[in-house]
C-alpha positions, 0 to 999 in steps of 0.5 A: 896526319894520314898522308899518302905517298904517290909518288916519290921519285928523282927530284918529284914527290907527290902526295894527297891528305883527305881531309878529316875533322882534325885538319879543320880550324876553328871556322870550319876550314882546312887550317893553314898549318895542314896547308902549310904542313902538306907543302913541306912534306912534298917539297922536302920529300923531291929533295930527299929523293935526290940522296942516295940513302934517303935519309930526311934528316939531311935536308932543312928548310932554309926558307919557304914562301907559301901563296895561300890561294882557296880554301879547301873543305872537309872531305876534300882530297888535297894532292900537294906536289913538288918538284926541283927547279935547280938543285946544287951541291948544298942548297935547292931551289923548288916549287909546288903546289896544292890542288883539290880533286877538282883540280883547283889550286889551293896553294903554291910554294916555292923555297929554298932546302939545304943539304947537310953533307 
């Protein structure tokens, strides 16, 4: 998908995807599964940089709610970040968003990760 990681750090994860040909829909826009994809990653990724050794396949989406609020283009640079609201010993509670190089809110989303022990 080409995303780069920015940040990556206790209960925050920041990350950008320029948006290229093959992230486009049928009509021309940024489809909603690049949207959605982008949100998983950064939302997933705050709670993985909660666990000592890191390893992503300890952490499942339980549930995720995603508000789709502008459209974004080609060649816009998309930057999704996450950050842990409340964080117990199995489930996590988090939000994000995405915003544009322009600094307008694309999407947001809140949702729910349990930590498999």
């Amino acid at each position: 998908m080409g995303v780069k990681f920015n940040r990556y750090e206790e209960g925050v994860c920041d990350i950008e995807l320029l948006i290229k040909p093959e992230h486009l829909n049928i009509a021309g826009g940024v489809h909603g599964g690049i949207i959605s994809s982008l949100l998983d990653i950064s939302l997933s990724g705050a709670v993985t940089s909660t666990i000592p050794d890191r390893k992503a396949e300890q952490v499942v989406t339980m549930q995720m709610s995603i508000n789709f609020l502008r459209g974004a283009s080609l060649g816009d640079t998309l930057r999704a970040k996450a950050e842990i609201i409340k964080r117990g010993s199995t489930i996590v509670y988090i939000e994000g968003s995405i915003h544009d190089q322009n600094d307008k809110l694309i999407a947001r989303a809140s949702g729910d990760w349990f930590i498999k022990k």
